[in-house]
C-alpha positions in Angstrom: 5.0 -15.5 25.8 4.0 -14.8 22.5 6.0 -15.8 19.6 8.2 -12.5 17.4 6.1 -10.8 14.9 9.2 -9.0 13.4 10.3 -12.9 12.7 6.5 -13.8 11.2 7.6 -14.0 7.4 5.1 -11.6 5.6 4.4 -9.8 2.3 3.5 -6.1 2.4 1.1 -5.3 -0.4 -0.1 -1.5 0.6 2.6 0.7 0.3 3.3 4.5 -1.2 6.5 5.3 -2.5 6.7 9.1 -1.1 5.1 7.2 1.9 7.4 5.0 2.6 9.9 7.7 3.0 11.9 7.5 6.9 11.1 10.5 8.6 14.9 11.2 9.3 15.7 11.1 5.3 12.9 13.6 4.9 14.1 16.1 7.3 17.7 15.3 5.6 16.8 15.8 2.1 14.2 18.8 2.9 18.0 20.4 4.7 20.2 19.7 1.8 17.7 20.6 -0.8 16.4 23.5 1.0 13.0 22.4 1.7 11.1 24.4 4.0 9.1 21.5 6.2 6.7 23.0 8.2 6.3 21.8 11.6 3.6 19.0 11.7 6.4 17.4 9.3 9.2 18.4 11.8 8.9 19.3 15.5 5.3 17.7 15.8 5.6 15.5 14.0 3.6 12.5 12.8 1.2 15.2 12.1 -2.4 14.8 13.2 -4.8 14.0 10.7 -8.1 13.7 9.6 -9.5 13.4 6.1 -13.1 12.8 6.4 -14.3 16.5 5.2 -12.9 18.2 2.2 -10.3 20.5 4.2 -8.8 17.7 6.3 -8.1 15.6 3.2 -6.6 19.2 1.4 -3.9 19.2 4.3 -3.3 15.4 3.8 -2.3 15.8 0.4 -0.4 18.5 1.3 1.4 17.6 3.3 2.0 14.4 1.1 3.2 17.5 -1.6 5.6 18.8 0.6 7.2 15.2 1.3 7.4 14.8 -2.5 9.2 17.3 -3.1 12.1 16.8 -1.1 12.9 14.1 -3.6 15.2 15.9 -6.4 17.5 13.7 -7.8 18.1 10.0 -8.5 20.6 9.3 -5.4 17.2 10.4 -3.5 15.2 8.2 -5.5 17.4 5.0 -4.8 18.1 6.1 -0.9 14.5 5.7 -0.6 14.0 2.6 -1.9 16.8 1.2 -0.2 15.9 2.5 2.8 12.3 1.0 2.2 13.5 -2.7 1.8 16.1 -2.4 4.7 12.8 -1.6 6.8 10.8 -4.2 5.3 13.5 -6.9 5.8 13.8 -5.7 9.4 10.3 -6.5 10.2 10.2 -9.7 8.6 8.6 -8.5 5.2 10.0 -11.0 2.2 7.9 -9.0 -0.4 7.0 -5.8 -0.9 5.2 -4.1 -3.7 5.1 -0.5 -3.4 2.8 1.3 -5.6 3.9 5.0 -7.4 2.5 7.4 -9.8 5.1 8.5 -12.4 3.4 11.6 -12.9 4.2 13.1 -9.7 7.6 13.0 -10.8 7.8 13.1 -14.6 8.7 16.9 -14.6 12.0 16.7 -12.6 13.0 12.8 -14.3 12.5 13.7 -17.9 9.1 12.3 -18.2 6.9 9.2 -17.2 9.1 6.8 -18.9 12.5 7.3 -17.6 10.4 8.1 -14.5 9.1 4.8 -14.7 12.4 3.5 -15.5 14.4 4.8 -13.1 12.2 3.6 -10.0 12.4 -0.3 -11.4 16.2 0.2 -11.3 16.2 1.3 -8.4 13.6 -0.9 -6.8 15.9 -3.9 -8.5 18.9 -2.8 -6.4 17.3 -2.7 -3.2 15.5 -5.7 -3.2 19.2 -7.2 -4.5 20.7 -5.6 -1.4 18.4 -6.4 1.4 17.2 -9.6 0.0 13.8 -9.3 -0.3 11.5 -9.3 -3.4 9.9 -6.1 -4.9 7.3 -5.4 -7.1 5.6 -1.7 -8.8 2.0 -1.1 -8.9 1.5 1.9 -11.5 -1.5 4.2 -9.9 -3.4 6.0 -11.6 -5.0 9.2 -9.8 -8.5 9.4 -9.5 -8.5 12.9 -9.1 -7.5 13.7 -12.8 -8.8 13.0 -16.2 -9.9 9.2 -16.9 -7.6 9.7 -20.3 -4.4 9.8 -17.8 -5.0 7.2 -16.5 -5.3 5.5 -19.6 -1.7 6.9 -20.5 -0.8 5.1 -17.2 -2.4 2.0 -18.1 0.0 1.9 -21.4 3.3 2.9 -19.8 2.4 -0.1 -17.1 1.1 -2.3 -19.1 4.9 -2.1 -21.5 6.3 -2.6 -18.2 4.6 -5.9 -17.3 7.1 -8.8 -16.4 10.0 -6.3 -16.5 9.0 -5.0 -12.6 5.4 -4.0 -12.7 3.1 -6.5 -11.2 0.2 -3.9 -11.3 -2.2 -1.3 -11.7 -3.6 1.0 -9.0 -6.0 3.8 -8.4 -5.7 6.1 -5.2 -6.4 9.3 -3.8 -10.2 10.9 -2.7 -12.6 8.1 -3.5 -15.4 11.0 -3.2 -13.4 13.0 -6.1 -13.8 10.1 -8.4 -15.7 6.9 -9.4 -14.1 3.9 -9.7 -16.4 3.1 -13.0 -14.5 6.1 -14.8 -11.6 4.0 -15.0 -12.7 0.9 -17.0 -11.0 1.7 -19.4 -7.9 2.2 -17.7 -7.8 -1.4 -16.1 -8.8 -2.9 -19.0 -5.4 -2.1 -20.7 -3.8 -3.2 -17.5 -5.6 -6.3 -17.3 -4.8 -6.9 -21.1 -1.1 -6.9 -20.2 -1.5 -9.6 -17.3 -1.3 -6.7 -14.6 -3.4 -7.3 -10.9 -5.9 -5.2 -10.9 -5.6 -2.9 -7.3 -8.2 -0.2 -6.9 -8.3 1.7 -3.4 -11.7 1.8 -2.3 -13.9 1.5 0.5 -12.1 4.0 2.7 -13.4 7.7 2.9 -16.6 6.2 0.9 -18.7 3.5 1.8 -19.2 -0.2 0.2 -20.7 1.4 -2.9 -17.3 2.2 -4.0 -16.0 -1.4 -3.0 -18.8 -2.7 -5.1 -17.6 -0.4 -8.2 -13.8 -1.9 -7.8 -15.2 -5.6 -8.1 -17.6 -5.0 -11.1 -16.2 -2.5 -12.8 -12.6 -2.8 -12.2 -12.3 -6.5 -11.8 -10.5 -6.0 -8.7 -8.2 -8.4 -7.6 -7.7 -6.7 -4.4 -9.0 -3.4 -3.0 -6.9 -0.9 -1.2 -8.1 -0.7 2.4 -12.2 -2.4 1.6 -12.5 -1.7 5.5 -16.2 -0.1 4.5 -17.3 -3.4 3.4 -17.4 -4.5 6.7 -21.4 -2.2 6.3 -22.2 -4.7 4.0 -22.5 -8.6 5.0 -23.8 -9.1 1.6 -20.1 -7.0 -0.1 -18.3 -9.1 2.5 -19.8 -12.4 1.7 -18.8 -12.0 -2.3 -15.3 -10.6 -1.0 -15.2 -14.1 0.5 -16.3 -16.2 -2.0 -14.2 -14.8 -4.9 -11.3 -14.7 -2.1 -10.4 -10.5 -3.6 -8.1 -9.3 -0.6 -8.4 -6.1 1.4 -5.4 -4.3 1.7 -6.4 -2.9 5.6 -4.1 -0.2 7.0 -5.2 0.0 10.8 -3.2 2.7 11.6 -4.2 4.8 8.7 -7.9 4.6 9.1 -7.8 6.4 12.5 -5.2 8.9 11.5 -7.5 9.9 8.8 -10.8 9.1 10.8 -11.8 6.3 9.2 -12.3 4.5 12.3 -12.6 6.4 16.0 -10.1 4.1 17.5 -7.9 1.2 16.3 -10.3 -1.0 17.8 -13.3 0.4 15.3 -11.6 -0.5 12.3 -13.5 -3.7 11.2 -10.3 -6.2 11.1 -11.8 -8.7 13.0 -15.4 -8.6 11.3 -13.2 -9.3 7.9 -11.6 -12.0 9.3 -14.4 -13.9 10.7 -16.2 -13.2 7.7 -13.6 -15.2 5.7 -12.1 -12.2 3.6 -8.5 -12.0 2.9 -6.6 -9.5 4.7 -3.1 -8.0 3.6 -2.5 -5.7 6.5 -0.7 -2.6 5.3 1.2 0.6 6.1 -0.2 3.1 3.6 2.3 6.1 4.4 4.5 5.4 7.4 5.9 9.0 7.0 2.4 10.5 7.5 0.9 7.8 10.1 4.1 7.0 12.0 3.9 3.3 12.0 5.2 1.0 9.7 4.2 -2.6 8.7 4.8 -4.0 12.0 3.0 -2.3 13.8 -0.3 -3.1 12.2 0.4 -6.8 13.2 1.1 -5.4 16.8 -2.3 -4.6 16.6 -4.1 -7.1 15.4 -2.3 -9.1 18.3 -3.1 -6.5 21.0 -6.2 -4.3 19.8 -8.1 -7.6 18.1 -6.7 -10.5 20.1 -5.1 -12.3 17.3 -4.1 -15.4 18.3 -0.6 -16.6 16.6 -2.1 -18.9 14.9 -4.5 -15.9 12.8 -1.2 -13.7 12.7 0.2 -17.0 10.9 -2.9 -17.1 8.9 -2.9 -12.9 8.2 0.8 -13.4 6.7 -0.5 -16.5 4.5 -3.4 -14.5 3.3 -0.8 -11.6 2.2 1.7 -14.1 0.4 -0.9 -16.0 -1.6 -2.5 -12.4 -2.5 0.8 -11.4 -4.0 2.7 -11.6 -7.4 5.4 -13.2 -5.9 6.6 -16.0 -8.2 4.8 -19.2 -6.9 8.1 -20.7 -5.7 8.8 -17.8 -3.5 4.9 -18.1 -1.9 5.7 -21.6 -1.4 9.0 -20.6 0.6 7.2 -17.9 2.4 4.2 -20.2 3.1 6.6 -23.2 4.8 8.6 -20.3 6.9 5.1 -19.3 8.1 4.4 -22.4 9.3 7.8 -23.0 11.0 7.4 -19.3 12.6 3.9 -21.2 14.2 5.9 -24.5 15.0 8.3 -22.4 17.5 7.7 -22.6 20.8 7.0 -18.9 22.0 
């Protein structure tokens, strides 16, 4: 018998807000607010996936579009986020910090501010409600102008200690360096905000590399590519910068052939922190955990590395140091069980 991951206190460090969404509230809110879904989003879906060529990534985001846009109001807004934390409290998550970019959203809000503004609200309540902590990475979009980001940077960076813990980049890695940024995360990491790249996904460890020199990464959004690398994984170790890996998401977007390709294991061994993560539970279908499920069943994790995986994503958080130290004992009681 194996001891209940769902009980396994943890902290969930990769998740997107549009993501996050449950599929049932999206096919809701696409009905009342006459969204057409098409059907990978409906009858077949989770869609399949796969992002490694230019056209597989266009549907992705697409289909990420269409999500986003079911979202029209602030009831929507706080549902989701409500929703979100009732999930993570479900599977044993006691943090969360869910990561948003404001300027998908600043046309139908009133702008980035009271975009901003309104998701720290909102994120407050739930976490209030389902008694868990919550914290808002601001990400930038890698895809767009270096000068937005900046603007991004600013907004966060006013926001620091008032709900924003950091400062993110996503999207295409191949659509745009990490070293255009600098500037960006420099304003971020002026304002005390974590600095929380993605990287090391669709591109190689070159781009891991970029995040840790010229970012100043404090962790890297998936870093699964650095597994290529012993040297990359080695300095990973050593400066103890976490990889956010999202199993599940690396072989829906063909990352990784199977769940058992994805490098988990290699990390691990190699002494890198891992934070598993979800990424987009409305695209991929699993939530956060599942990827522990995994690591139990695809990597033969014994309970005592799922104990160790949890740790890893509670010292990698913002969470103040007297909730880490709460989370940390409940981990170790979780091990002290009998299964």
């Amino acid at each position: 018998m194996s001891r209940p991951l769902a009980a396994l206190p943890k902290a969930h460090l990769h998740l997107h807000f549009t993501g996050s969404m449950r599929h049932s509230t999206l096919v809701e809110l696409a009905k009342v607010h006459g969204v057409h879904l098409p059907d990978a989003l409906e009858q077949h879906w989770p869609p399949r996936l796969r992002a490694t060529d230019e056209r597989g990534w266009f549907r992705f985001q697409r289909l990420y579009d269409i999500a986003r846009s079911v979202l029209r109001t602030p009831d929507d807004v706080r549902r989701l986020l409500r929703e979100a934390a009732e999930d993570e409290a479900a599977e044993g998550s006691r943090w969360l910090e869910i990561q948003v970019d404001p300027s998908g959203y600043a046309g139908r809000f009133g702008g980035l501010t009271e975009t901003l503004e309104m998701v720290l609200r909102a994120a407050s309540d739930a976490a209030g409600a389902a008694g868990i902590g919550i914290g808002v990475i601001v990400a930038a979009n890698r895809t767009k102008h270096p000068l937005d980001a900046k603007t991004l940077a600013r907004l966060a960076a006013q926001y620091a200690g008032d709900g924003v813990v950091g400062f993110g980049l996503s999207n295409d890695e191949r659509r745009g360096r990490a070293r255009d940024f600098e500037g960006a995360f420099r304003i971020a990491r002026r304002a005390g905000l974590l600095s929380v790249p993605h990287g090391g996904e669709l591109s190689g460890p070159v781009s891991v590399r970029e995040c840790v020199d010229d970012l100043d990464a404090d962790r890297v959004g998936h870093g699964v590519r650095s597994a290529e690398d012993p040297r990359l994984m080695e300095r990973l170790a050593d400066r103890q910068i976490t990889c956010e890996v999202c199993p599940t998401s690396n072989v829906a977007l063909g990352v990784a052939p199977t769940p058992g390709d994805v490098p988990l294991r290699a990390l691990f061994d190699a002494g890198v922190p891992i934070a598993l993560g979800a990424d987009d539970p409305l695209l991929f279908g699993s939530r956060l955990l599942s990827q522990y499920e995994l690591a139990r069943v695809a990597y033969g994790f014994t309970d005592a590395e799922l104990a160790e995986l949890a740790r890893m994503s509670i010292r990698a958080s913002t969470a103040p140091e007297a909730t880490k130290k709460e989370l940390l004992q409940a981990v170790d009681a979780w091990l002290t069980t009998p299964a």
